[in-house]
GUMARBA-104843 format. One record per atom (N, C-alpha, C): x, y, z; residue in one letter. Coordinates in steps of 0.1 Angstrom, whole numbers, padded with zeros to 4 digits, always signed. Example, Ala and Ser with C-alpha at 12.3 -4.5 7.8 and 13.67 -1.06 7.14 Angstrom:
<atoms>
+0132-0057+0078A +0123-0045+0078A +0132-0033+0078A +0128-0022+0071S +0137-0011+0071S +0129+0000+0079S 
</atoms>
This chain:
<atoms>
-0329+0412+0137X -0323+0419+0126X -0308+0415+0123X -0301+0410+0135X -0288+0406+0133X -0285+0398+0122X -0298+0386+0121X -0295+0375+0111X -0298+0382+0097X -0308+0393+0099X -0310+0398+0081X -0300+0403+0075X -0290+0411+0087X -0276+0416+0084X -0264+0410+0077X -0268+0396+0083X -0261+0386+0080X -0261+0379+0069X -0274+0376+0064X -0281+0372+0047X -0275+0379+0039X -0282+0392+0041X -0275+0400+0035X -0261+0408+0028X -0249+0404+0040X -0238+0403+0039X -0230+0395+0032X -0235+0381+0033X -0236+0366+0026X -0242+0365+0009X -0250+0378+0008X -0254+0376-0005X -0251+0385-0013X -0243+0396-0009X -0242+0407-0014X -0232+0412-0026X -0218+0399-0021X -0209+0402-0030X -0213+0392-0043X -0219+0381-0043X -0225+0377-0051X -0239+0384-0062X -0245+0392-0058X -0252+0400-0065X -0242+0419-0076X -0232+0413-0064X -0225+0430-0071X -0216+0423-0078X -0215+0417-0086X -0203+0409-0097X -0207+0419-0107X -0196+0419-0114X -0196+0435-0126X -0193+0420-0134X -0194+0428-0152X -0188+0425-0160X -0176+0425-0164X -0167+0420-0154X -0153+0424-0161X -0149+0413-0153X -0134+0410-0154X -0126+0401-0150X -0125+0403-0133X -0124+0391-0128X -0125+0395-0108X -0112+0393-0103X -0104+0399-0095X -0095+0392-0089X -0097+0378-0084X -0111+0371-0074X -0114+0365-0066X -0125+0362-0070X -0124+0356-0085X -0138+0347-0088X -0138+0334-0088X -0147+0324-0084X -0143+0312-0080X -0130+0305-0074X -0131+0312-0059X -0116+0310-0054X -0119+0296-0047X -0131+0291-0049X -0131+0278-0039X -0125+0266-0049X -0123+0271-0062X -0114+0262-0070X -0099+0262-0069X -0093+0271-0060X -0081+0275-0052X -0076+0270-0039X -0085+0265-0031X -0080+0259-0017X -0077+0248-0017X -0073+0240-0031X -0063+0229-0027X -0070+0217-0026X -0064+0203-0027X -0069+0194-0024X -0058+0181-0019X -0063+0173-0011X -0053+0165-0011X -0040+0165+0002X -0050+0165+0014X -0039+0166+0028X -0026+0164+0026X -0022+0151+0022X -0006+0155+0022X +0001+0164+0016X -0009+0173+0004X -0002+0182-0008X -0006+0199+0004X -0020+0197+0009X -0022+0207+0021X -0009+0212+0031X -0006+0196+0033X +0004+0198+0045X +0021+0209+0039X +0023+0206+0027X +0032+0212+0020X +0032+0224+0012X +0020+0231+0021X +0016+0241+0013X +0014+0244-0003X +0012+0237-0007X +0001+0232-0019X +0016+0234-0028X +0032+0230-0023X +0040+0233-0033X +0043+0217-0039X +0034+0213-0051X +0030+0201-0053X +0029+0201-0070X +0036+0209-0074X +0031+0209-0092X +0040+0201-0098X +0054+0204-0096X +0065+0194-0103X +0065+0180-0100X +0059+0182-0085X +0063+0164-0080X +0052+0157-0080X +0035+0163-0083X +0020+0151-0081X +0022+0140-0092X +0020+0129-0089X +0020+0115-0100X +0011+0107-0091X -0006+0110-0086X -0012+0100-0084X -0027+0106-0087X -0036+0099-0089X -0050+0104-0091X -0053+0121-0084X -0046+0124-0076X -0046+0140-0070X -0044+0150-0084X -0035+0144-0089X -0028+0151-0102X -0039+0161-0111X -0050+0155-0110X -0059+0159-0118X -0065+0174-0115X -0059+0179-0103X -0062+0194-0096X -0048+0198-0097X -0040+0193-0091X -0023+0204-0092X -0021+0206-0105X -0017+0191-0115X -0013+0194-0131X -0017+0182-0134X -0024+0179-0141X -0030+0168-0148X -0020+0160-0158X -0009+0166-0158X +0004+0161-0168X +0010+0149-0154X +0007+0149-0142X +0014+0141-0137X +0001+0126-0137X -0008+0123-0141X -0018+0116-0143X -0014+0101-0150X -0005+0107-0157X +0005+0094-0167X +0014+0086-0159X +0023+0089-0147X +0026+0082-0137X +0020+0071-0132X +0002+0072-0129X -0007+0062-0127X +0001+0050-0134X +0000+0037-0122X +0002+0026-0124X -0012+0016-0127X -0022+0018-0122X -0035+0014-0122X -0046+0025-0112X -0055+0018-0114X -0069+0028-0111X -0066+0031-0101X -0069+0046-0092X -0069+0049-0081X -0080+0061-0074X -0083+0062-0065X -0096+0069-0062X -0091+0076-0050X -0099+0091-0046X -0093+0099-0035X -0103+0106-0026X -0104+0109-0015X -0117+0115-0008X -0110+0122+0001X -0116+0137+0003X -0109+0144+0011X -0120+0150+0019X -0122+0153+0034X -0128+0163+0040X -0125+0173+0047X -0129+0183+0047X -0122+0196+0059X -0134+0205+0062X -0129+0215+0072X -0144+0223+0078X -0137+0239+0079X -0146+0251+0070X -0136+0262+0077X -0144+0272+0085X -0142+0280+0091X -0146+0289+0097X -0155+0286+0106X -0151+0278+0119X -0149+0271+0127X -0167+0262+0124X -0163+0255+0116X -0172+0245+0108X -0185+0245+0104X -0183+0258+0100X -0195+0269+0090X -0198+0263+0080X -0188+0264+0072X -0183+0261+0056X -0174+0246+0058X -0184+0238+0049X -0180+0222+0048X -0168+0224+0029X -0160+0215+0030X -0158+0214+0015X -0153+0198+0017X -0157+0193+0005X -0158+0179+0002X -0152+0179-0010X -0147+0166-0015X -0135+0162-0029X -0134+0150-0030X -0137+0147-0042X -0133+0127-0043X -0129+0128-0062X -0125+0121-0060X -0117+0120-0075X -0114+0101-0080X -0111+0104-0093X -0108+0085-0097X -0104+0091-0112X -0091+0082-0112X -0083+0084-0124X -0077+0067-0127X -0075+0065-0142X -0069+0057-0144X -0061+0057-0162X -0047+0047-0162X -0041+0048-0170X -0052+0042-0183X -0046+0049-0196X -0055+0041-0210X -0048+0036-0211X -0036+0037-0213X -0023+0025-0221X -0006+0033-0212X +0001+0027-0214X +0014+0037-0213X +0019+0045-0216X +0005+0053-0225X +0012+0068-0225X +0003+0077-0225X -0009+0070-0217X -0020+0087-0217X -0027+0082-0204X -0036+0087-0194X -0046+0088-0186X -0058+0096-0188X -0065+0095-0179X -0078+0099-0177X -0078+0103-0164X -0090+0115-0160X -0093+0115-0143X -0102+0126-0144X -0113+0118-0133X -0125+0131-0132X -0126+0131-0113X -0133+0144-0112X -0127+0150-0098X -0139+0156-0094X -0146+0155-0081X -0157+0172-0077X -0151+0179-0068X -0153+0184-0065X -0153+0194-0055X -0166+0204-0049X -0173+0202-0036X -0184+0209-0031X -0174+0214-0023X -0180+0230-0021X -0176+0240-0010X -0189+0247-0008X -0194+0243+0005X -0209+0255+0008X -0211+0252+0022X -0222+0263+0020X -0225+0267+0035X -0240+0265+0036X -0241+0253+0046X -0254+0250+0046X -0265+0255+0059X -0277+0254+0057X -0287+0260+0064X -0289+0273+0071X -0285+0279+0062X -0282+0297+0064X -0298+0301+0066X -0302+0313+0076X -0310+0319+0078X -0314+0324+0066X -0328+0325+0061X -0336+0334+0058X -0347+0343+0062X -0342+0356+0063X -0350+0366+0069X -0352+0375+0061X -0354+0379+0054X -0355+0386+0041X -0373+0383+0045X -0379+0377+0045X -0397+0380+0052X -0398+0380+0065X -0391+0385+0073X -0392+0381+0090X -0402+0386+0091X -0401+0402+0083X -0410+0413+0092X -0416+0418+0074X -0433+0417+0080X -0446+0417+0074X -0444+0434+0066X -0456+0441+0055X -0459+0445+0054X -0462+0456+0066X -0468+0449+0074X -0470+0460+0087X -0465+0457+0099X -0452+0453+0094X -0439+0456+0107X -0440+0445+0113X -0451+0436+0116X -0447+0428+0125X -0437+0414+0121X -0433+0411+0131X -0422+0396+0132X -0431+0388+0131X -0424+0379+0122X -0434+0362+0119X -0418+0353+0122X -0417+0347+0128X -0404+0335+0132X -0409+0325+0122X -0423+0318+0114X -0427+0314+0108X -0422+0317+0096X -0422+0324+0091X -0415+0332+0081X -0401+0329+0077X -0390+0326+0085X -0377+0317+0082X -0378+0309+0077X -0369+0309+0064X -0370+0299+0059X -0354+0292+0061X -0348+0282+0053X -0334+0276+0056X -0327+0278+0038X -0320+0281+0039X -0312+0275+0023X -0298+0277+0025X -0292+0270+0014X -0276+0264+0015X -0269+0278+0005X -0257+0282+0008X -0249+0287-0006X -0238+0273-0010X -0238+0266-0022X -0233+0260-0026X -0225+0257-0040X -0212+0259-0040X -0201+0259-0050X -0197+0245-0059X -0198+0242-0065X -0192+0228-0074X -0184+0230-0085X -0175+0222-0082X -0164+0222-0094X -0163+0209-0100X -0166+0203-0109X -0164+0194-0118X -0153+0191-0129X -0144+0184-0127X -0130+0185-0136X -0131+0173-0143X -0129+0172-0156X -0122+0163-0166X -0114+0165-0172X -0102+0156-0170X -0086+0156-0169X -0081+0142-0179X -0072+0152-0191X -0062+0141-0196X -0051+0141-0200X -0045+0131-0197X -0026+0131-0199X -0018+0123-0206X -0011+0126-0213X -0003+0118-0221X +0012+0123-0219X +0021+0112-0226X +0036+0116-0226X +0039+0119-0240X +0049+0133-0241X +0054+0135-0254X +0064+0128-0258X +0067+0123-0268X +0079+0122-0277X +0094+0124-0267X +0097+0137-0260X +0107+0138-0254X +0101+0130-0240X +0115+0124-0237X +0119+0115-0226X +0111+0124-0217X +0108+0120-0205X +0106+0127-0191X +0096+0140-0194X +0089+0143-0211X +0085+0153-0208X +0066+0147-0209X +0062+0157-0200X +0045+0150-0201X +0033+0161-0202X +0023+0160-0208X +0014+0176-0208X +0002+0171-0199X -0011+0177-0198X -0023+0173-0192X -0030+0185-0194X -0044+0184-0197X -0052+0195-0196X -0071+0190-0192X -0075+0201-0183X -0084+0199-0175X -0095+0210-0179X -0106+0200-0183X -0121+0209-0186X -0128+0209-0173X -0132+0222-0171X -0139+0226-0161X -0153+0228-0158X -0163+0223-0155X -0177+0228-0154X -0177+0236-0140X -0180+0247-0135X -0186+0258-0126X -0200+0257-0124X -0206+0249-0113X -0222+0255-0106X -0222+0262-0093X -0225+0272-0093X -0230+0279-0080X -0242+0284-0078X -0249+0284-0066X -0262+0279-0065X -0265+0286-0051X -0270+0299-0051X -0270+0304-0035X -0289+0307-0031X -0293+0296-0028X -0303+0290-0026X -0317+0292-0042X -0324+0301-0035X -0332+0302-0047X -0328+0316-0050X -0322+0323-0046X -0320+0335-0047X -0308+0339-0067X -0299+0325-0068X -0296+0333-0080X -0283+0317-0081X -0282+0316-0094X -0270+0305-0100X -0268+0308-0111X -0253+0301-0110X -0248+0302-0122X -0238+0287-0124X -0235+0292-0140X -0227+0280-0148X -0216+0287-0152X -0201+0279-0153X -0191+0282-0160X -0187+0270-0161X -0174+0276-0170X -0167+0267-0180X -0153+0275-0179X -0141+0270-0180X -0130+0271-0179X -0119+0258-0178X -0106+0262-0185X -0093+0248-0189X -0086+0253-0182X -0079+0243-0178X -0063+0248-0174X -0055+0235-0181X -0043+0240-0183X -0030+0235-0188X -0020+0228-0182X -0015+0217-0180X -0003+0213-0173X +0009+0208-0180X +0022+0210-0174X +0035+0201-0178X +0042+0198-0171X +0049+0189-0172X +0055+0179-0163X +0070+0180-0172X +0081+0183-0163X +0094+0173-0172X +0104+0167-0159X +0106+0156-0160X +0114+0145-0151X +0124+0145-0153X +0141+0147-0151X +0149+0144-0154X +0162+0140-0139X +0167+0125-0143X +0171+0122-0130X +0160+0122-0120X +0168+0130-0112X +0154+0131-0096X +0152+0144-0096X +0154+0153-0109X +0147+0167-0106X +0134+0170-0116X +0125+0176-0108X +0111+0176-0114X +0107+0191-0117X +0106+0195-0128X +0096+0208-0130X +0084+0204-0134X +0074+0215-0127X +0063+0214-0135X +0056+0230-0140X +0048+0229-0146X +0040+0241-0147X +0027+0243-0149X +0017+0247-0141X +0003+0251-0145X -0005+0260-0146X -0013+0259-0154X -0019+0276-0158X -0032+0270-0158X -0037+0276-0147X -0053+0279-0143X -0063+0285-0150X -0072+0282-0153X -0082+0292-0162X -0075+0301-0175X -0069+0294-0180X -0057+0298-0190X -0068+0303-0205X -0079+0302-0206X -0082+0308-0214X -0094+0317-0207X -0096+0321-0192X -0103+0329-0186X -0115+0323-0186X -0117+0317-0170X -0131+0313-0167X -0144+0320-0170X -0155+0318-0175X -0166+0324-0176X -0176+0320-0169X -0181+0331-0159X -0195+0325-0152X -0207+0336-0158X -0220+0325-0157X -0230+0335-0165X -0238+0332-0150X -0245+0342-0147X -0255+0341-0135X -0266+0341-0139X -0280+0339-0128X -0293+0334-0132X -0298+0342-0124X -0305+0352-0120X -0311+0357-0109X -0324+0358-0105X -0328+0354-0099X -0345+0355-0096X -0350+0367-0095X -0358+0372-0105X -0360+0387-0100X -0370+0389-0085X -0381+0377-0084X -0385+0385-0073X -0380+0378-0057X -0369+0371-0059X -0358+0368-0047X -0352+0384-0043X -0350+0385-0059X -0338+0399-0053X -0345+0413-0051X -0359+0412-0052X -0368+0423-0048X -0372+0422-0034X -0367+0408-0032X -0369+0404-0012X -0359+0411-0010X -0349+0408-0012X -0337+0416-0009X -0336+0431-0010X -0339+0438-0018X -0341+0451-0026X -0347+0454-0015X -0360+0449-0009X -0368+0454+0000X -0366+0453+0013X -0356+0445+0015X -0354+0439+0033X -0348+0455+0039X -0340+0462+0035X -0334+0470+0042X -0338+0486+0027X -0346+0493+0033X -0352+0501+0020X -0339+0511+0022X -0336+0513+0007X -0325+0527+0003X -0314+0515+0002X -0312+0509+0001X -0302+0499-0002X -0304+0488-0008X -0295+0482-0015X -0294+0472-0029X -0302+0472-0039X -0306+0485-0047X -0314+0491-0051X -0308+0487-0066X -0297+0485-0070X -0291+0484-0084X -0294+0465-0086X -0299+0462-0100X -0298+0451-0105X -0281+0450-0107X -0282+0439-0102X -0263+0430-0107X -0260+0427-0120X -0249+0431-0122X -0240+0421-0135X -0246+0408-0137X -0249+0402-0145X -0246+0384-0144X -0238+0376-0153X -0225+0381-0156X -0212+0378-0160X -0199+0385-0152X -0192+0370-0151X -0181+0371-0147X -0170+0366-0152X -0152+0369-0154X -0144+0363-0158X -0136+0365-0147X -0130+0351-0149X -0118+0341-0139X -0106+0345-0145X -0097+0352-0140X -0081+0354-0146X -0073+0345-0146X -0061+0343-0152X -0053+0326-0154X -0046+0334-0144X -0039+0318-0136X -0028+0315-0128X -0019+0309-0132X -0004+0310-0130X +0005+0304-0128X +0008+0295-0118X +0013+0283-0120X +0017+0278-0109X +0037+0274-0114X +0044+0274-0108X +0058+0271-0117X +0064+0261-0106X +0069+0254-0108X +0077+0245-0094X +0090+0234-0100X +0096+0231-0090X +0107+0226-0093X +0110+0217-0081X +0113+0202-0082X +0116+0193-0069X +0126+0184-0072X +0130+0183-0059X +0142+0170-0061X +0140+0158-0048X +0143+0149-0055X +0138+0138-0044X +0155+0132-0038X +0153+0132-0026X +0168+0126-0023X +0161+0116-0011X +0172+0101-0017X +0173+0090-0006X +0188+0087+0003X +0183+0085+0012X +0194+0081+0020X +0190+0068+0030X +0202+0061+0029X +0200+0045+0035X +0194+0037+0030X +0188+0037+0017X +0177+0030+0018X +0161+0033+0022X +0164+0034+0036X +0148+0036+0039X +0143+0050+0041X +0154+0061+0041X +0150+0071+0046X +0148+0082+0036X +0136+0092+0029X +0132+0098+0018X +0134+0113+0018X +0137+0121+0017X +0132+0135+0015X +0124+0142+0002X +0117+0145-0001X +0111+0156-0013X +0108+0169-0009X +0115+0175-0014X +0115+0192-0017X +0111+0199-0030X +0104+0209-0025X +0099+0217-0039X +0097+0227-0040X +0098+0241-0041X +0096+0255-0039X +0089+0257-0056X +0076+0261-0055X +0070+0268-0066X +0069+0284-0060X +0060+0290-0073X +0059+0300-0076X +0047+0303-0081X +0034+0310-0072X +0025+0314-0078X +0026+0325-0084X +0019+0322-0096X +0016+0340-0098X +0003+0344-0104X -0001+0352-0104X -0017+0361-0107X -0010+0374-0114X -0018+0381-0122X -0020+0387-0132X -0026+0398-0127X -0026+0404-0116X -0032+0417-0106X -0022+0419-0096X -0023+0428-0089X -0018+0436-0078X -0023+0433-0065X -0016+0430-0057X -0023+0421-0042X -0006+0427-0038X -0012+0416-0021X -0003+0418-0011X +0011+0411-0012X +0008+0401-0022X +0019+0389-0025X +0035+0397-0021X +0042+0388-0018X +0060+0387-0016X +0066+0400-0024X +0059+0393-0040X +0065+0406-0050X +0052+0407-0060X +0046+0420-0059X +0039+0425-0066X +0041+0440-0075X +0035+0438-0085X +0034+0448-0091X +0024+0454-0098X +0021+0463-0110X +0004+0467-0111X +0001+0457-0121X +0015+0445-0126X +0008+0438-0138X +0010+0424-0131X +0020+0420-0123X +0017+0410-0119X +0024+0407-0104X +0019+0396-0099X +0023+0393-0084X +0027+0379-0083X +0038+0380-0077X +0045+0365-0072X +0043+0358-0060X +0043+0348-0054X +0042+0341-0042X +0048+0333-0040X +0057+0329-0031X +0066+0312-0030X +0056+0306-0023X +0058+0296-0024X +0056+0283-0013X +0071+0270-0013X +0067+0270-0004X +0079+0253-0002X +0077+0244+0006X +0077+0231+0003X +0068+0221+0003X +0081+0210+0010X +0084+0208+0018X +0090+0194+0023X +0087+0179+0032X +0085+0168+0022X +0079+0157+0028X +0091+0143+0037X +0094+0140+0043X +0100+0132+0048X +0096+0114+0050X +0103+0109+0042X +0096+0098+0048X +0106+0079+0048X +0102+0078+0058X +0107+0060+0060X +0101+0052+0054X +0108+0045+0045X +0102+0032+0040X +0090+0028+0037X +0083+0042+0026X +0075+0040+0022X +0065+0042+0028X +0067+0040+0040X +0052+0039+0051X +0049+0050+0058X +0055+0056+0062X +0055+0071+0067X +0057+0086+0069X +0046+0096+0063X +0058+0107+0063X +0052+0117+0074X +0064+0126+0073X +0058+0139+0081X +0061+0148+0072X +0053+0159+0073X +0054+0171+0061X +0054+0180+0068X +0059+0193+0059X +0060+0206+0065X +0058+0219+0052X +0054+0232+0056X +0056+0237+0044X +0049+0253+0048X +0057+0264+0040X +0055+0275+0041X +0049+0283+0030X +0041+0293+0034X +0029+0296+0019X +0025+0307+0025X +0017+0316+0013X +0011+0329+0015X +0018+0339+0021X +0030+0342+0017X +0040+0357+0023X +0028+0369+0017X +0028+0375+0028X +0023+0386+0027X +0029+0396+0033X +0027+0410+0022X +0030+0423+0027X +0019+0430+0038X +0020+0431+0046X +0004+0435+0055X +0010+0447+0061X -0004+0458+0056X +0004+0472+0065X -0004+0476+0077X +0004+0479+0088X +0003+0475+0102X -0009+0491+0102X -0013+0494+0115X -0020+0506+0117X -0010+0518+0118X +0001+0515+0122X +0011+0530+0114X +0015+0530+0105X +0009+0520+0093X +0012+0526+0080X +0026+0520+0076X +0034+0508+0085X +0043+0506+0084X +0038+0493+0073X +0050+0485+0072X +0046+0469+0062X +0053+0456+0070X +0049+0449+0073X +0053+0434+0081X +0053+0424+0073X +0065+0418+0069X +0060+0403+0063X +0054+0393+0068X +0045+0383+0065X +0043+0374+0077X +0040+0361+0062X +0036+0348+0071X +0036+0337+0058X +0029+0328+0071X +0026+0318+0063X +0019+0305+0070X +0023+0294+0069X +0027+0287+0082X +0035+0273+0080X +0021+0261+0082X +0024+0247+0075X +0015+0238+0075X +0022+0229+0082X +0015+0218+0082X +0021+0209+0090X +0014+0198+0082X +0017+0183+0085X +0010+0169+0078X +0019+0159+0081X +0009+0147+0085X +0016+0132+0082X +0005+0122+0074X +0011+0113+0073X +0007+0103+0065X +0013+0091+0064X +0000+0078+0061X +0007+0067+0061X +0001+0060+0054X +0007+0049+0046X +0004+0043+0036X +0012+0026+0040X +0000+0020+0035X +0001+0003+0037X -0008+0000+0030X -0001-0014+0016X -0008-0021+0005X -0018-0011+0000X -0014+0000-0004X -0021+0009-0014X -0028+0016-0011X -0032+0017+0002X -0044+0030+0012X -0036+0040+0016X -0033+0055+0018X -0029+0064+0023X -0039+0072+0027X -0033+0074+0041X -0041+0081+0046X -0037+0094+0055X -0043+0106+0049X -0036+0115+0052X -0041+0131+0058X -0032+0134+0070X -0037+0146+0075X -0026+0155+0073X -0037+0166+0075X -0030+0183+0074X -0039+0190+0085X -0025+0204+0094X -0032+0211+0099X -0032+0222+0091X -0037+0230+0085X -0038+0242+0075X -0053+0253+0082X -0049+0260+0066X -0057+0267+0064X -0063+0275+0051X -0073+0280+0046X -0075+0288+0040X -0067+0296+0036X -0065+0307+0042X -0049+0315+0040X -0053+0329+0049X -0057+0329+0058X -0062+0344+0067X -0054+0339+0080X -0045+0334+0079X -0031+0332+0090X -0035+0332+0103X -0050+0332+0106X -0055+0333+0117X -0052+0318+0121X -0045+0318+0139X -0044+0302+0141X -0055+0298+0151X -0065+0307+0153X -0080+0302+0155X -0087+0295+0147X -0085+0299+0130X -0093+0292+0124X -0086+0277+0115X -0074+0281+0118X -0069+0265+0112X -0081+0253+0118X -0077+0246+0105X -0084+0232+0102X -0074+0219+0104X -0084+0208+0105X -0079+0192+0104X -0085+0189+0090X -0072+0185+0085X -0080+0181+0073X -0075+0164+0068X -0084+0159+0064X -0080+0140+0061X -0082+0139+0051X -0076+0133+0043X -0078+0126+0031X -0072+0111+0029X -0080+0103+0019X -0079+0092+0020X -0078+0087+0003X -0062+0084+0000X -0066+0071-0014X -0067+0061-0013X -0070+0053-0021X -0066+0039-0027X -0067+0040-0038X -0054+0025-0042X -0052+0019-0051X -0059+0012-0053X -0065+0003-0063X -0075-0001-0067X -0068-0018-0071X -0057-0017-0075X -0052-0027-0073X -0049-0036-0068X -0055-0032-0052X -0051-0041-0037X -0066-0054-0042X -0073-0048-0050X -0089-0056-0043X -0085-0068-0062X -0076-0067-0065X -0072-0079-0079X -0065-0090-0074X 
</atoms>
């Protein structure tokens, strides 16, 4: 019974989706991509200029010098939940790009017990069956430079599949917006996520969800919503690159999320909530960095009712030779738990090395 508890648990907030806007709909489009951007707590909107671009702000996409390709892997919840990412962007001329991206986030070979136990009570172990819950994000990304010097836009069409075995899927569609402006060595950027409000339509199997309806009697008795809307995000950031010696690099960047609801964020309110992050990369002669970076301030109220701030530091290095970078982060999802931090690698290339 433990594992029906479990299915069940796993399938539940997916069947109770209302019709209305979610705080936390398609958040697996939210955990980032790109270990060295990981390592700096995702504070990466002013300063991305390489095929990654096409998830932070797709305005930095125009930077591309030639074709470049990216693969990233990580594991969470002590390697439950796989998510995978590969991407390939390239310039059209000197003043626009292209770039397409996936992203899988799922959980594979989850129990099915939802028939364990027969019409007349008895256990069949036969009866188990296996299925995956699995998320996909599909991005097409493109960028050009405006008229003003240093200033650059990008915008990204979004395909949504989720697919939680045979039990129920859905399709969305949602854009987000980017801009870039460069001036000297200071970099703003800005991005807005689901800027015209992601829409997912669901698919439900009626007699899946009558297995369910029936697994535990007096409970999940109501048919589900099968629409949902994604609220736009803010992302805002600002970086400055400073050299010294010659060989020695620093990049700094403090953005600003923000969301359109009430949470635990730094500064919240009933209309909207803010969050810093700050992102600092260090590096020698092109070949090496170490990163660092702080993210997720949260107000958390303790069991007397009191309020504690707390935040999450990352960590990352990286190294790059004739156009391969390769790159790790210790992070996390954002549940500050340092049980469940991850290893996360990512790997580009330039495409240019093999001409």
């Amino acid at each position: 019974m433990q594992a029906l508890k479990l299915v069940l648990t796993i399938l539940t907030p997916f069947f109770l989706v209302s019709q209305t806007s979610r705080k936390y709909s398609n958040e697996f489009m939210n955990i980032g991509v790109d270990a060295s951007a990981l390592g700096m707590s995702n504070a990466v909107v002013a300063s991305t200029a390489d095929v990654n671009s096409g998830y932070w702000n797709p305005a930095g996409l125009v930077h591309l010098e030639d074709n470049q390709i990216a693969f990233m892997h990580s594991s969470y919840f002590a390697n439950i939940a796989n998510y995978n990412y590969m991407a390939f962007a390239m310039p059209l001329d000197e003043q626009s790009a292209i770039g397409i991206s996936l992203i899988r986030f799922g959980v594979d070979d989850i129990l099915d017990t939802t028939k364990l136990i027969d019409q007349q009570g008895v256990v069949n172990y036969d009866r188990i069956n296996l299925f995956s819950a699995a998320d996909y994000g599909l991005t097409f990304s493109y960028a050009r430079k405006l008229p003003i010097t240093g200033l650059n836009y990008g915008v990204n069409a979004k395909i949504i599949r989720r697919i939680i075995g045979d039990f129920a899927s859905s399709w969305g569609f949602g854009l987000d917006v980017g801009i870039q402006f460069k001036s000297n060595n200071w970099n703003f950027g800005l991005m807005a996520r689901d800027i015209t409000t992601t829409f997912n339509a669901w698919a439900i199997d009626a007699d899946r969800l009558k297995d369910i309806q029936d697994a535990i009697p007096g409970q999940n008795q109501e048919p589900p919503e099968t629409t949902e809307l994604t609220l736009p995000k803010l992302q805002f950031g600002v970086s400055k690159f400073f050299t010294f010696r010659y060989d020695y690099t620093l990049s700094a960047e403090l953005d600003l999320v923000t969301r359109f609801e009430q949470n635990n964020d730094l500064i919240s309110s009933s209309i909207v909530s803010i969050n810093p992050a700050l992102g600092l990369e260090f590096g020698y002669s092109d070949l090496v960095f170490l990163r660092a970076g702080l993210g997720n301030f949260q107000n958390e109220l303790q069991i007397d009712n009191s309020e504690s701030l707390t935040f999450q530091p990352n960590f990352g290095v990286g190294f790059k030779y004739n156009g391969i970078c390769l790159d790790y982060a210790f992070t996390d999802i954002g549940d500050q738990s340092a049980a469940l931090y991850s290893n996360v690698f990512s790997l580009k290339i330039d495409l240019s090395i093999f001409r």
